[in-house]
C-alpha positions, 0 to 999 in steps of 0.5 A: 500500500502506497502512503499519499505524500501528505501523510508526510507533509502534514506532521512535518509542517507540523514539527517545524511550527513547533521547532520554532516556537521553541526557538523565538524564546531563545533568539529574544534571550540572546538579544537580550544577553547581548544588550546587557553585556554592552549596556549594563554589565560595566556596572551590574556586573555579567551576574547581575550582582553589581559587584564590578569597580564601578557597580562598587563605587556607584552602590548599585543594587543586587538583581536578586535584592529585596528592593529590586524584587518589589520593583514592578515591571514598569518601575524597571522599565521606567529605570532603563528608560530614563535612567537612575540616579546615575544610571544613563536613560536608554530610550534613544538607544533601546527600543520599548520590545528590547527594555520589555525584554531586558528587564524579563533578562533581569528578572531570570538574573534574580532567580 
């Protein structure tokens, strides 16, 4: 019995759309990796735990802090934005999807 090509097509249609729900995820961390290491790490340290020279002098907050936890998404947002204290504001630089998206990165430094 010969098996209609369909019976192929179809479930391998299918494993691609799934293939690359599982890979929209990992491109936005990468992204987002990326965007930290360039903008942030100088002072929050690869870690998110501030504990560079300048994270040190500027008395930057821990990720995994309490203060920063109770932080809302917006109030992140509106940080990485407008800036900080002494933290510059990233709106010109940053598009809104890409601070979405670094403060979620944030987010999984503090777990």
């Amino acid at each position: 019995m010969r098996r209609n090509w369909t019976t192929k097509f179809i479930p391998g249609i299918g494993l691609l759309v799934v293939a690359t729900m599982f890979c929209a995820p990992a491109k936005a961390d990468e992204k987002s990796a990326a965007l930290y290491k360039q903008k942030c790490a100088a002072c929050h340290g690869v870690d998110g735990k501030g504990e560079t020279a300048t994270g040190k002098a500027m008395k930057v907050k821990e990720f995994a802090s309490e203060e920063v936890k109770k932080m809302s998404d917006e109030d992140l947002s509106e940080a990485i934005s407008k800036g900080k204290g002494k933290m510059p504001a990233y709106a010109k630089s940053m598009k809104p999807d890409d601070i979405k998206a670094m403060v979620a990165y944030i987010r999984s430094m503090a777990k």
